[in-house]
C-alpha positions in Angstrom: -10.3 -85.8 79.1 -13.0 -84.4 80.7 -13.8 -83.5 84.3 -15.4 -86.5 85.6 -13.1 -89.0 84.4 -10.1 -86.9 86.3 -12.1 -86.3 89.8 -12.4 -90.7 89.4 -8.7 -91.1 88.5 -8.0 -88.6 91.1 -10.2 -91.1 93.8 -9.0 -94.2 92.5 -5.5 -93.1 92.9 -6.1 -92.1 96.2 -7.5 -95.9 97.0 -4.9 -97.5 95.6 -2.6 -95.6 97.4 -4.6 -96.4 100.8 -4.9 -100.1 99.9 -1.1 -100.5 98.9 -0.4 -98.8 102.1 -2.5 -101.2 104.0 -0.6 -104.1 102.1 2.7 -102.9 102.8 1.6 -102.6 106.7 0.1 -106.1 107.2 3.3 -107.3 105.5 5.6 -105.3 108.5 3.7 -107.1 111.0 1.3 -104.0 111.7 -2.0 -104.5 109.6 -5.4 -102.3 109.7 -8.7 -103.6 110.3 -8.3 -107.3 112.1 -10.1 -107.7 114.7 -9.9 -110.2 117.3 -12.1 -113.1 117.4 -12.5 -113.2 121.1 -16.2 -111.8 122.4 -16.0 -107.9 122.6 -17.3 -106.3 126.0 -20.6 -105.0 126.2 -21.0 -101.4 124.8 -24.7 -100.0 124.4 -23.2 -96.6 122.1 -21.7 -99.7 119.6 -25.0 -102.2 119.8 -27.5 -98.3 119.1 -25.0 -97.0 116.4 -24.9 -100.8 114.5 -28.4 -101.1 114.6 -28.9 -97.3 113.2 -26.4 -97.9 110.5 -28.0 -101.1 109.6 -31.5 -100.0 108.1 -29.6 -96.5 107.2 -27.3 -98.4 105.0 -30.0 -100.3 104.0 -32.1 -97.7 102.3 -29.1 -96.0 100.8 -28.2 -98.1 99.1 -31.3 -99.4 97.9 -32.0 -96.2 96.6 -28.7 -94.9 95.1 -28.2 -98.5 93.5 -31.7 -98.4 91.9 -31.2 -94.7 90.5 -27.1 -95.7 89.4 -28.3 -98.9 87.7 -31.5 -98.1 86.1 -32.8 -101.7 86.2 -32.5 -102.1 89.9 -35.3 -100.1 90.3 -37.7 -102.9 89.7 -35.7 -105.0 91.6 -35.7 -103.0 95.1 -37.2 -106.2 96.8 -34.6 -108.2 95.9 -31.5 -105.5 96.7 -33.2 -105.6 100.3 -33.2 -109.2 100.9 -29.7 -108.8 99.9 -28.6 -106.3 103.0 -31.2 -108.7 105.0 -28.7 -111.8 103.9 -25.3 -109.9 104.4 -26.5 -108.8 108.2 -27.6 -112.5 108.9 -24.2 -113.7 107.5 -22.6 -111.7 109.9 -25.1 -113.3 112.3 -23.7 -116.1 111.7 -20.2 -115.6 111.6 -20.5 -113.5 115.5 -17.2 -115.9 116.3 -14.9 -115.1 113.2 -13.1 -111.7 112.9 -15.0 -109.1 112.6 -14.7 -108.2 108.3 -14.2 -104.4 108.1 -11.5 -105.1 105.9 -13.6 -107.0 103.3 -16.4 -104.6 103.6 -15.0 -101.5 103.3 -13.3 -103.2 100.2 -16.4 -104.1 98.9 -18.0 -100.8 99.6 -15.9 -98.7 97.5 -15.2 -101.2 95.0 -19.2 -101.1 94.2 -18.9 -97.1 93.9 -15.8 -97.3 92.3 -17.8 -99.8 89.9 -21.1 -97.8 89.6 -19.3 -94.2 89.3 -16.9 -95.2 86.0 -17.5 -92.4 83.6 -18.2 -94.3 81.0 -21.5 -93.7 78.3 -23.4 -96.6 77.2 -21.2 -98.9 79.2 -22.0 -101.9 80.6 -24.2 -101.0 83.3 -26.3 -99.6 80.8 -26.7 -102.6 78.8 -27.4 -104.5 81.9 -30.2 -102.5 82.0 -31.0 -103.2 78.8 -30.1 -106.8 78.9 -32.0 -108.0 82.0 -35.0 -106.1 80.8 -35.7 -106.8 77.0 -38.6 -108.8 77.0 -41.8 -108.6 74.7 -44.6 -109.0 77.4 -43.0 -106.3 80.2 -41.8 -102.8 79.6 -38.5 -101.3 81.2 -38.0 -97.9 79.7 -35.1 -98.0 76.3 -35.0 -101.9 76.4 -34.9 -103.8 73.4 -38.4 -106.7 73.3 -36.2 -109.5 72.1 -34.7 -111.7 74.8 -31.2 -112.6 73.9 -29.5 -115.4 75.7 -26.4 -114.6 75.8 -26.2 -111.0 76.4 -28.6 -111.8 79.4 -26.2 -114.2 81.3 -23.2 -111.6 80.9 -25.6 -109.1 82.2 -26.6 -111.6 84.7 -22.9 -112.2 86.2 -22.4 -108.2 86.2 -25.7 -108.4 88.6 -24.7 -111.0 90.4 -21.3 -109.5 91.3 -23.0 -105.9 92.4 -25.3 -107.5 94.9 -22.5 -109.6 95.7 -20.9 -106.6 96.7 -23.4 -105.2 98.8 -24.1 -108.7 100.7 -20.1 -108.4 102.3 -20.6 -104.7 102.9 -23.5 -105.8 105.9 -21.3 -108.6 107.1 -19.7 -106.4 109.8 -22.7 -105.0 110.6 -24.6 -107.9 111.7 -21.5 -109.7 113.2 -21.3 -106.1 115.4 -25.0 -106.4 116.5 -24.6 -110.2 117.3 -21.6 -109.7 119.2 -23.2 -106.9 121.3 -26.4 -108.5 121.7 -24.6 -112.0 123.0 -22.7 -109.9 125.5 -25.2 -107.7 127.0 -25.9 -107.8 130.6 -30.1 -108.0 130.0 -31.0 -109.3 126.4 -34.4 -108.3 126.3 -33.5 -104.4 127.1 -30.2 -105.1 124.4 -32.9 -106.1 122.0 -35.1 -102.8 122.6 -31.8 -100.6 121.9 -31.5 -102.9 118.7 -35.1 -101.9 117.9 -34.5 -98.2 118.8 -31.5 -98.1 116.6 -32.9 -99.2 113.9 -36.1 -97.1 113.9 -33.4 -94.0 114.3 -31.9 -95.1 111.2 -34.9 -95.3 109.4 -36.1 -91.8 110.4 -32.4 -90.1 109.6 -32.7 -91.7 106.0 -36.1 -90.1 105.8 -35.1 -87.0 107.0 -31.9 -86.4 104.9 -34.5 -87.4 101.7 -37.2 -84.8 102.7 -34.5 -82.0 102.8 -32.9 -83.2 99.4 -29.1 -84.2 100.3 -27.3 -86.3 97.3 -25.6 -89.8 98.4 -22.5 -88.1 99.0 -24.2 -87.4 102.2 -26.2 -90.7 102.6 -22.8 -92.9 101.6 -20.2 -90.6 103.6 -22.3 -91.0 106.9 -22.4 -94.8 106.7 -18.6 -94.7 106.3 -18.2 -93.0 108.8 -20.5 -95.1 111.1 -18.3 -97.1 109.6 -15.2 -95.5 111.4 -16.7 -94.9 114.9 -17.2 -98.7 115.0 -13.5 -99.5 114.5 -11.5 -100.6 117.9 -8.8 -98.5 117.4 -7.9 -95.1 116.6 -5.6 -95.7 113.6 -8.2 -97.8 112.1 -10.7 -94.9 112.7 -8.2 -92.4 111.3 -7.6 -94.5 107.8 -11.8 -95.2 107.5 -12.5 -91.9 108.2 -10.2 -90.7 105.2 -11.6 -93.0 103.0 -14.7 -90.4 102.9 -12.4 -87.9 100.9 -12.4 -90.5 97.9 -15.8 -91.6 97.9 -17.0 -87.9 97.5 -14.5 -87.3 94.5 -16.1 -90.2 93.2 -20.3 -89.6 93.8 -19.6 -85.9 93.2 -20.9 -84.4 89.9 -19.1 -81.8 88.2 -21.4 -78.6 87.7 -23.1 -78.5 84.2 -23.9 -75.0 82.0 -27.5 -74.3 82.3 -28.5 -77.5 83.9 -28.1 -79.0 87.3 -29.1 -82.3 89.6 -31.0 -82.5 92.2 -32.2 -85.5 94.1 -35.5 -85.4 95.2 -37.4 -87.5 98.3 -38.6 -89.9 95.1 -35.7 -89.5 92.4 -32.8 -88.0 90.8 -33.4 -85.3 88.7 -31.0 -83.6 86.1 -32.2 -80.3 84.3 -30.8 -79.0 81.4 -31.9 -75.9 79.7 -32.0 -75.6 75.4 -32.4 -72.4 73.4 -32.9 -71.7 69.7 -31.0 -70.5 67.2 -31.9 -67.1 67.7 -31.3 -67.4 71.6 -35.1 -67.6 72.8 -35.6 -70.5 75.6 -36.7 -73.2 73.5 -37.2 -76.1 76.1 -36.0 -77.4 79.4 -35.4 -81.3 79.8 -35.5 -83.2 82.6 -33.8 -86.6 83.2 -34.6 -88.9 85.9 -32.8 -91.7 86.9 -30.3 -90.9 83.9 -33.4 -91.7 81.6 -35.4 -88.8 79.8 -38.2 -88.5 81.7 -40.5 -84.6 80.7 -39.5 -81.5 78.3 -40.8 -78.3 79.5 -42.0 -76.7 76.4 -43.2 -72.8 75.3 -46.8 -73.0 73.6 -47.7 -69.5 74.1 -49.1 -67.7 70.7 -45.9 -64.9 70.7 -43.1 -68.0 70.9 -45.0 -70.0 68.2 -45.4 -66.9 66.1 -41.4 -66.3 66.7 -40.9 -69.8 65.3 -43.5 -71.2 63.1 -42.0 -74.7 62.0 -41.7 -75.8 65.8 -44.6 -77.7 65.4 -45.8 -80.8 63.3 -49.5 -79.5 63.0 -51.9 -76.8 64.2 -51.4 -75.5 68.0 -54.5 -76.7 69.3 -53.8 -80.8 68.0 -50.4 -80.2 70.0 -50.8 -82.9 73.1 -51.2 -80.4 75.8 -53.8 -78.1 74.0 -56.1 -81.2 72.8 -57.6 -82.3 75.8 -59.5 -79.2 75.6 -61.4 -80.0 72.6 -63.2 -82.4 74.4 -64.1 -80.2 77.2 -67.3 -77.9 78.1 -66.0 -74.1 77.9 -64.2 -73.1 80.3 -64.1 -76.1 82.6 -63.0 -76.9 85.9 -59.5 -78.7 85.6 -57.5 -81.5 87.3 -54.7 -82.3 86.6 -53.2 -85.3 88.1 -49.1 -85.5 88.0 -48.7 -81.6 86.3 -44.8 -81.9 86.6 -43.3 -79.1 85.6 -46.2 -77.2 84.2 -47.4 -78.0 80.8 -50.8 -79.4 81.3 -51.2 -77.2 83.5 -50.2 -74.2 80.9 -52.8 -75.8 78.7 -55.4 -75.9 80.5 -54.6 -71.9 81.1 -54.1 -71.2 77.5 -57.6 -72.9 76.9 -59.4 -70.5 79.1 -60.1 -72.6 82.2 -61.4 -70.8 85.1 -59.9 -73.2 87.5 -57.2 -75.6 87.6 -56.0 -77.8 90.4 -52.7 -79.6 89.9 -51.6 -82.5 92.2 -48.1 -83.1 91.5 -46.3 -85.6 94.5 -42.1 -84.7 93.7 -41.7 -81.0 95.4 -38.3 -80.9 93.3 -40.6 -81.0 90.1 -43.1 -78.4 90.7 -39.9 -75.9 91.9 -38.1 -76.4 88.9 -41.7 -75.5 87.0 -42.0 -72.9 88.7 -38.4 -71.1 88.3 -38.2 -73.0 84.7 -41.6 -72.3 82.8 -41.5 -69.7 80.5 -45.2 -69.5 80.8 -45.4 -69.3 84.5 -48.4 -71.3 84.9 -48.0 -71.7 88.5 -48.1 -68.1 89.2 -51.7 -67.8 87.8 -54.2 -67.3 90.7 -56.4 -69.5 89.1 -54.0 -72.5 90.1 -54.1 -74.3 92.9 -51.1 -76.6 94.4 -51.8 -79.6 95.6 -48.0 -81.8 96.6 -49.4 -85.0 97.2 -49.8 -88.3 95.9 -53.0 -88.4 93.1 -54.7 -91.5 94.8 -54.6 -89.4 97.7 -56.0 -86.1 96.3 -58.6 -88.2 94.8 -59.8 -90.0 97.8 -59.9 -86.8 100.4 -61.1 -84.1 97.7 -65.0 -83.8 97.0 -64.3 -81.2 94.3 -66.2 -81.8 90.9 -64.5 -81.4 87.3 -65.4 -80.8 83.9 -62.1 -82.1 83.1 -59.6 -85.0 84.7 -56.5 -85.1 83.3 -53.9 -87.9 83.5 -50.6 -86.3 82.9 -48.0 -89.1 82.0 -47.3 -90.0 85.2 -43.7 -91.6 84.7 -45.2 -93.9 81.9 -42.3 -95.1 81.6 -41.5 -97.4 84.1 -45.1 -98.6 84.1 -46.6 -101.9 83.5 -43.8 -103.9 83.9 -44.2 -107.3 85.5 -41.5 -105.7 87.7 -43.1 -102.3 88.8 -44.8 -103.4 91.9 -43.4 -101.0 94.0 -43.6 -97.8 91.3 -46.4 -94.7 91.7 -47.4 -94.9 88.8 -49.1 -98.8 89.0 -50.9 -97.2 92.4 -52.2 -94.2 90.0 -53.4 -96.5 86.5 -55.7 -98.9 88.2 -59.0 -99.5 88.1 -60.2 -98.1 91.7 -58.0 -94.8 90.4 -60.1 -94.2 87.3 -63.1 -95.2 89.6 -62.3 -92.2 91.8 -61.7 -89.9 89.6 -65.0 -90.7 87.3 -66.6 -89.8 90.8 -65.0 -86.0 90.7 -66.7 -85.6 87.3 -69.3 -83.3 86.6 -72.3 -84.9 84.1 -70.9 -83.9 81.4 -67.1 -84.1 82.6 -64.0 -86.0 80.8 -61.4 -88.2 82.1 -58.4 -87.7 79.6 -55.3 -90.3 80.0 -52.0 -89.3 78.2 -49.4 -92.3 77.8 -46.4 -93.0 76.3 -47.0 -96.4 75.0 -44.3 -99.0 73.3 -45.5 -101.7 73.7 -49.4 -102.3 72.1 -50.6 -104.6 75.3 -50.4 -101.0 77.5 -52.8 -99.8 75.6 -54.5 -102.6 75.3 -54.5 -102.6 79.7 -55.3 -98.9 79.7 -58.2 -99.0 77.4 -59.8 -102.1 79.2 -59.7 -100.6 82.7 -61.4 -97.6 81.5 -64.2 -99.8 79.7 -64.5 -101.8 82.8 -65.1 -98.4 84.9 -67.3 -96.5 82.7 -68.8 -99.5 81.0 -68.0 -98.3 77.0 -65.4 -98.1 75.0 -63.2 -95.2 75.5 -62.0 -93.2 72.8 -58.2 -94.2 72.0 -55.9 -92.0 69.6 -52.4 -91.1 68.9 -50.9 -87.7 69.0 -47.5 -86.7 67.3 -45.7 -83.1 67.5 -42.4 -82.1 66.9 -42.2 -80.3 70.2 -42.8 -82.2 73.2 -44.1 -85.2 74.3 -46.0 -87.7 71.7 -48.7 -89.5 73.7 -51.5 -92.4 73.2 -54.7 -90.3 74.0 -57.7 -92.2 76.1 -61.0 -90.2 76.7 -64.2 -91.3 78.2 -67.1 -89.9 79.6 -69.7 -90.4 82.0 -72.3 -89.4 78.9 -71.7 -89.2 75.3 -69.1 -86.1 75.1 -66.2 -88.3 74.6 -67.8 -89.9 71.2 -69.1 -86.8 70.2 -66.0 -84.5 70.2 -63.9 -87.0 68.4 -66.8 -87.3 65.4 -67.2 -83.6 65.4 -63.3 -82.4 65.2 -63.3 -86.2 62.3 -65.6 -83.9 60.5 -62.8 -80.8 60.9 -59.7 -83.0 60.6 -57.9 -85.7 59.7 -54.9 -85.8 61.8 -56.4 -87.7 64.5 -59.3 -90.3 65.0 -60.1 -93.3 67.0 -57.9 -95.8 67.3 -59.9 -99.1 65.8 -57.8 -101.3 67.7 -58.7 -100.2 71.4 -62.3 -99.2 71.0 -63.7 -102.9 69.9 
């Protein structure tokens, strides 16, 4: 039995315990957490501390839900009308008792739920359940829809946000009450306002320094406690925080470790070769594999030869270069942990800029890389957003390089909300074919699975630069495989690919994309 599943037997004995001690006391006569139904006397601290712990809630749970339940990112709209309907049920039920009991249930049950150590359980097929479709693309979903594993997946769903609606219940009942009691209604409803911008800013704040949800989901419970009417109640909420950190806390890992990031989770684990040389680091995001940090330096190579499917230079990360001018001027848009950017070093480029937006990332590049590309002084760090970079820069490149920004979350008819849909657009290729030089070369790398993304991809980029863009597939043993679009401004695209045709065979233009 491993670690994880004994820190959650640990918490879940530890919640029985609690809930067969709050049995046994209602049964005595002396039960926890009813409330009267009569009106509750105006407090300002309760109606400011409801309201904060409203939209903080709110976004934590959005966000931990989303990264626990894979699928639920491309539903975040739908998990924040949830909390929206749980706080106006609670609206509406300002006369009835106020439901701490039934929330704090529901609470922990959805942890309890979400944390079981299992692999490939059923959250994960919900996941890949909900999303198997042909025409949309959720990352390690099947593309046949199957009926009946959908509406089993569809009940599982049904029963989390469940969950989540009776855990805002008391939250909005609180705010109602508070707000129908108060002495001056309009000044109640600027606290309520206050509050909630407050919670906002906190859940920001605790994001932009990096804190897990033990931190996020222990400071609503104990919101949670502070809100109780007496101090019993308070006492037995409060120590419900000891289980719920056995249960979101994650056991330490040998050469690896999690970190969660303002955008993501990240977990890093570290591989080596037989003969103990680093071999790769991998990083998962959201429990999905998400980028490998790979060694293409000429002394590991030469150390071990069969790494590699082909030549060096066909090797994703080293080909963009064959379609560039000598040593060009580089962007690299979403450089992660370093590769592209080790490329375009490796290929002699006199300058690189690299705009990656997840800080967490580009730390774990720099500490992890065992080329060190960010230490070079001819890179430049940019930790912003690409659109962003692209619309305030008025640099000019000889080479714009798309570095698979998260394809793979992208294109799905569920995405609207992802980066990476903001980044692959039309008015984003138009930008950046305004940072190229005359004879410069926007190169797009994407995983694609489904061949409609390509399809996409290819047509925006005709549509910007008015031709055909050159569209092939890459393969390596080591690293990332990748669909390949490049397109120029003049004929360099076209050209390089006929010239290294005449030298290879290994690649070519993809007949497909280019009609």
């Amino acid at each position: 039995m491993n670690v994880s599943m004994l820190i959650f037997i640990l918490a879940a004995s530890i919640l029985a315990a609690a809930w067969l001690g709050l049995y046994i006391a209602k049964r005595r006569g002396h039960p926890f957490l009813e409330t009267q139904a009569d009106p509750q006397p105006w407090s300002l601290p309760q109606l400011v501390l409801a309201s904060f712990l409203t939209l903080f809630a709110e976004l934590a749970f959005i966000r931990w839900i989303a990264v626990e339940v894979r699928v639920f990112a491309y539903f975040k709209n739908l998990t924040l009308l949830l909390c929206f309907v749980g706080f106006g049920l609670g609206c509406a039920l300002v006369s009835e008792r106020v439901r701490w009991s039934a929330a704090l249930k529901a609470f922990l049950g959805l942890v309890l739920i979400v944390r079981l150590p299992w692999s490939q359980g059923p959250l994960e097929r919900l996941s890949q359940n909900l999303g198997a479709a042909a025409d949309v693309n959720i990352w390690a979903t099947g593309n046949q829809w199957r009926w009946v594993p959908f509406c089993g997946a569809a009940l599982l769903a049904a029963a989390l946000f469940l969950l989540i609606v009776v855990v805002f219940i008391p939250l909005g009942q609180t705010v109602s009450r508070q707000m129908n009691a108060a002495p001056r209604p309009l000044s109640a409803y600027s606290w309520n306002l206050l509050g909630s911008l407050l919670g906002i800013l906190a859940f920001l704040g605790i994001s932009r320094i990096m804190l897990p949800p033990t931190f996020w989901l222990s400071a609503v419970l104990l919101g949670f406690a502070i809100l109780q009417a007496g101090r019993r109640e308070r006492l037995l909420v409060t120590g419900l925080i000891v289980p719920l950190v056995l249960l979101l806390h994650d056991p330490a890992q040998h050469d690896g470790y999690i970190v969660w990031t303002p955008y993501q989770q990240i977990q890093y684990s570290r591989h080596y070769a037989g003969n103990g040389d680093f071999a790769a680091g991998f990083l998962r995001v959201n429990h999905t594999g998400y980028q490998s940090i790979v060694n293409l330096s000429s002394w590991f190579l030469a150390r071990h030869p069969n790494l590699l499917l082909g030549p060096a230079d066909e090797n994703p990360y080293n080909l963009p270069f064959r379609f560039a001018v000598p040593q060009p001027h580089v962007l690299v848009v979403g450089s992660g942990t370093g590769n592209d950017v080790a490329g375009a070093l490796r290929n002699g480029s006199r300058a690189v800029d690299a705009v990656e937006i997840d800080p967490a990332i580009l730390e774990i590049g720099r500490r992890e890389h065992p080329e060190r590309p960010y230490d070079s002084p001819r890179v430049s760090i940019y930790v912003t957003d690409a659109r962003r970079f692209l619309k305030r820069s008025t640099a000019r490149y000889d080479l714009i390089l798309f570095g698979l920004l998260d394809s793979h979350t992208q294109f799905s008819d569920y995405s609207n909300m992802r980066i990476d849909n903001f980044v692959y657009t039309e008015q984003s290729f138009r930008e950046a074919m305004q940072h190229l030089n005359p004879n410069g070369i926007v190169f797009v790398k994407f995983q694609v699975d489904r061949p409609w993304m390509a399809v996409r991809i290819a047509e925006m980029l005709r549509g910007v630069f008015g031709k055909p863009a050159v569209v092939f597939r890459t393969e390596t043993g080591y690293g990332a495989n990748a669909t390949c679009f490049a397109i120029s401004i003049g004929n360099r695209a076209a050209g390089a690919i006929c010239a290294q045709n005449g030298k290879s065979a290994r690649f070519g233009a993809d007949s497909d994309h280019n009609r």
